[in-house]
C-alpha positions as CSV (number, residue, x, y, z in Angstrom):
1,X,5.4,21.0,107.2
2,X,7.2,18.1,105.6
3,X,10.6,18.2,104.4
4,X,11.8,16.9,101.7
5,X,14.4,13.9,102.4
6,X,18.0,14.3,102.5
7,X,17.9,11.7,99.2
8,X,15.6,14.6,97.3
9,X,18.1,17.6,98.7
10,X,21.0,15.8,96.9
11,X,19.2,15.2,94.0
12,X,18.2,18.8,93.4
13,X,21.5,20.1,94.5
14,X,23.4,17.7,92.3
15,X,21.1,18.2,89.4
16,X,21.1,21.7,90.0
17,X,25.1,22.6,89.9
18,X,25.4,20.1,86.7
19,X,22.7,22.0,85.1
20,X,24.1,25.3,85.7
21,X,27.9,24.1,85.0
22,X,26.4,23.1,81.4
23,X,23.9,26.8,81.3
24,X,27.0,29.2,81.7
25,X,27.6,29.6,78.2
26,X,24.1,29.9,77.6
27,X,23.6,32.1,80.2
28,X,26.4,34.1,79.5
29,X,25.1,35.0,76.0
30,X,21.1,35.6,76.8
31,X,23.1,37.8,79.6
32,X,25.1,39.6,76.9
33,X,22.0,39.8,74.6
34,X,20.0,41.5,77.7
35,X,22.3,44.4,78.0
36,X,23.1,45.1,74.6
37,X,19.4,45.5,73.4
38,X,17.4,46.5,76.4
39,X,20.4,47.3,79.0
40,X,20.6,46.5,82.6
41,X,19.9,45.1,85.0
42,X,20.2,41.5,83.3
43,X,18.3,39.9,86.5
44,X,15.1,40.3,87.5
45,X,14.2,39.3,91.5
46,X,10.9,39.0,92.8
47,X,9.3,38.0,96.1
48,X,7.5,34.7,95.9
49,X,6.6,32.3,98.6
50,X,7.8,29.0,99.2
51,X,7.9,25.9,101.3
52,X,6.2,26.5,104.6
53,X,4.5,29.6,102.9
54,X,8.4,31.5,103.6
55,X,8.9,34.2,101.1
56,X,12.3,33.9,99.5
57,X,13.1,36.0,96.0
58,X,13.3,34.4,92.9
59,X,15.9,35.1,90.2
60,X,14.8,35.0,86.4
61,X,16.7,36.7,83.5
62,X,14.8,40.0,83.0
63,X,12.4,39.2,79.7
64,X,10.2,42.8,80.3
65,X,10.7,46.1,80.1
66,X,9.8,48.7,83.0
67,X,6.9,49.0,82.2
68,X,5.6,45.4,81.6
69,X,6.2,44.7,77.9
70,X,8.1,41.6,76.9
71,X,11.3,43.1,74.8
72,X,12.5,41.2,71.8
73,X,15.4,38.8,73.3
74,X,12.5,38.4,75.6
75,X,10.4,36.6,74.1
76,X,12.7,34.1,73.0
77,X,14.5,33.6,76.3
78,X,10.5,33.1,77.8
79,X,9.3,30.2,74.6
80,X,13.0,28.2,75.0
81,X,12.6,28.4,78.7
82,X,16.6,30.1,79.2
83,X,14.4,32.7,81.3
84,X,14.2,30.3,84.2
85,X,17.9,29.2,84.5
86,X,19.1,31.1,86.6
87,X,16.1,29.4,89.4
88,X,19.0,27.0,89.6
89,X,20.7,29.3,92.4
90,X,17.3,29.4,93.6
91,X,17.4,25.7,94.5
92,X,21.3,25.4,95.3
93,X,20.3,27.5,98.1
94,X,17.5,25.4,99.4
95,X,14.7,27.6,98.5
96,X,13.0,26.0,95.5
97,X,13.5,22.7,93.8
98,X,14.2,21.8,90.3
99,X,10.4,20.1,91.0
100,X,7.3,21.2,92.5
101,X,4.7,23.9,92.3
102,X,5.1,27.0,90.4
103,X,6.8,29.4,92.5
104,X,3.4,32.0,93.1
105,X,3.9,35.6,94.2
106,X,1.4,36.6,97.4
107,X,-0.9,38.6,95.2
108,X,-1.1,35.3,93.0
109,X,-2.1,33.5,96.0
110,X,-4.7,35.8,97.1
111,X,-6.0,35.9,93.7
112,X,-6.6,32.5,93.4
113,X,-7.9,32.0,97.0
114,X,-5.3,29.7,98.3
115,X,-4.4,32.2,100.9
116,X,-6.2,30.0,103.6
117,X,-5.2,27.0,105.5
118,X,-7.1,24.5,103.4
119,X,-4.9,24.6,101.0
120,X,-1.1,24.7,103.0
121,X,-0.6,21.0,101.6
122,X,1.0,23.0,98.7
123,X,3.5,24.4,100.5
124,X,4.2,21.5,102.1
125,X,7.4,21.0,99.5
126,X,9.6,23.6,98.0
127,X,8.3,25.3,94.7
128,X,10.0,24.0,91.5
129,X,11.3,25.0,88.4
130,X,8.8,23.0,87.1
131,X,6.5,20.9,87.9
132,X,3.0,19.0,86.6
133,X,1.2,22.3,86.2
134,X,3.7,23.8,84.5
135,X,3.8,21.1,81.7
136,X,0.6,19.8,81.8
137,X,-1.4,22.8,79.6
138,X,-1.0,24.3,76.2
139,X,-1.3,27.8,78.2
140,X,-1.8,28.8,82.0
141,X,-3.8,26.0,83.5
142,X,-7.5,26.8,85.2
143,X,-6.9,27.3,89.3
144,X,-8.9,24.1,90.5
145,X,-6.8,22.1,87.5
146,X,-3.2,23.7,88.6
147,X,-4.5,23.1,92.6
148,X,-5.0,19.6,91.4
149,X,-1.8,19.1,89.5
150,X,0.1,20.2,92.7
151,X,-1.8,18.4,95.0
152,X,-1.5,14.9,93.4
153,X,2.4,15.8,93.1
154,X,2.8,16.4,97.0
155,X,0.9,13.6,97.5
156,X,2.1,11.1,95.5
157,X,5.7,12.8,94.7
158,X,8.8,10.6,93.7
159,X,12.1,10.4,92.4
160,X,11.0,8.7,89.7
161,X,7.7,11.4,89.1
162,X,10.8,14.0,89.3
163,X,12.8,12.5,86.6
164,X,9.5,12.3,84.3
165,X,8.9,15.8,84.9
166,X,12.7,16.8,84.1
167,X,12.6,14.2,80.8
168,X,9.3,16.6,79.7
169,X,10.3,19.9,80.5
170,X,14.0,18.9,79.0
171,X,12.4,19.2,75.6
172,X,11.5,22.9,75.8
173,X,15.1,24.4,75.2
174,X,15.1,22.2,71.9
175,X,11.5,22.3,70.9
176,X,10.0,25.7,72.5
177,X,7.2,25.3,75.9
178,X,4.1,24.9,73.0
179,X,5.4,22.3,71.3
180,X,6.8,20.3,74.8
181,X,3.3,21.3,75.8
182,X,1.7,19.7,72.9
183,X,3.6,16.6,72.9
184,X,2.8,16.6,77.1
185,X,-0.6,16.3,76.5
186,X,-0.9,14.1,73.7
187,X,0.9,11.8,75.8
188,X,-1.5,12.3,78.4
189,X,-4.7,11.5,75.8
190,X,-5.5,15.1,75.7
191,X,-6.3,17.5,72.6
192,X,-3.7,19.7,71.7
């Protein structure tokens, strides 16, 4: 298992606590808009599995009622990305990153048959908050084109990768995740 550097630790932690310093307003009020329309709990935790294939829970603003549809405030905390924020404990405590792979749950894993050692180069760094995959398709990427998103990141992974990723997925509380998306892969030369 490879760690990431003490230089990429600071980053994220730094990055992180600004992030969420500048988010408590905004987190505050999708908080406030949780309760009032669908009630509590306002967080939603879920096992996921992370660097070194270690599960660790993963906090999200709840977006989804009991029994799986996506409520009203839901929907617009999920397309402006405001779901996600509060990930940024997440990496403060060293379990995610604000860039890598897309956090998976186990069943996710089994379902897309990277359950075996041929593919532990992904977990080789900590999952992020986003990442290639995430902002490289208009929806959900194909398996083999997410596996290869990820594994040219761990391979070829850099500050200065990170900070491209960050500048893309930056757009989305502005502009929504289609039209970040959109502009993501036009950018790359593909159709949108």
């Amino acid at each position: 298992m490879i760690a990431r550097p003490a230089a990429d630790r600071v980053f994220d932690c730094v990055g992180a606590a600004a992030m969420l310093a500048l988010a408590v307003p905004l987190l505050a009020a999708a908080a406030l808009a949780i309760r009032l329309t669908d009630g509590a709990p306002v967080l939603f935790r879920q096992e996921r599995i992370g660097r070194g294939r270690r599960p660790f829970r993963i906090l999200k603003l709840r977006t989804m009622t009991g029994d799986g549809r996506i409520t009203a405030v839901g929907r617009v905390l999920r397309d402006l990305g405001i779901d996600e924020l509060p990930q940024l404990i997440n990496v403060l405590r060293g379990e995610m990153a604000l860039v890598g792979p897309r956090a998976l749950t186990g069943a996710d894993v089994r379902r897309v048959g990277w359950d075996s050692p041929s593919f532990d180069l992904r977990w080789r760094v900590a999952p992020g908050i986003t990442g290639a995959a995430q902002i490289a398709a208009l929806r959900r990427c194909h398996p083999r084109t997410t596996w290869r998103l990820d594994r040219r990141y761990v391979l070829g992974r850099s500050t200065r990768m990170d900070v491209a990723i960050l500048a893309a997925s930056s757009l989305v509380p502005f502009i929504g995740k289609r039209r970040a998306r959109r502009i993501a892969r036009r950018l790359r030369g593909g159709r949108s």
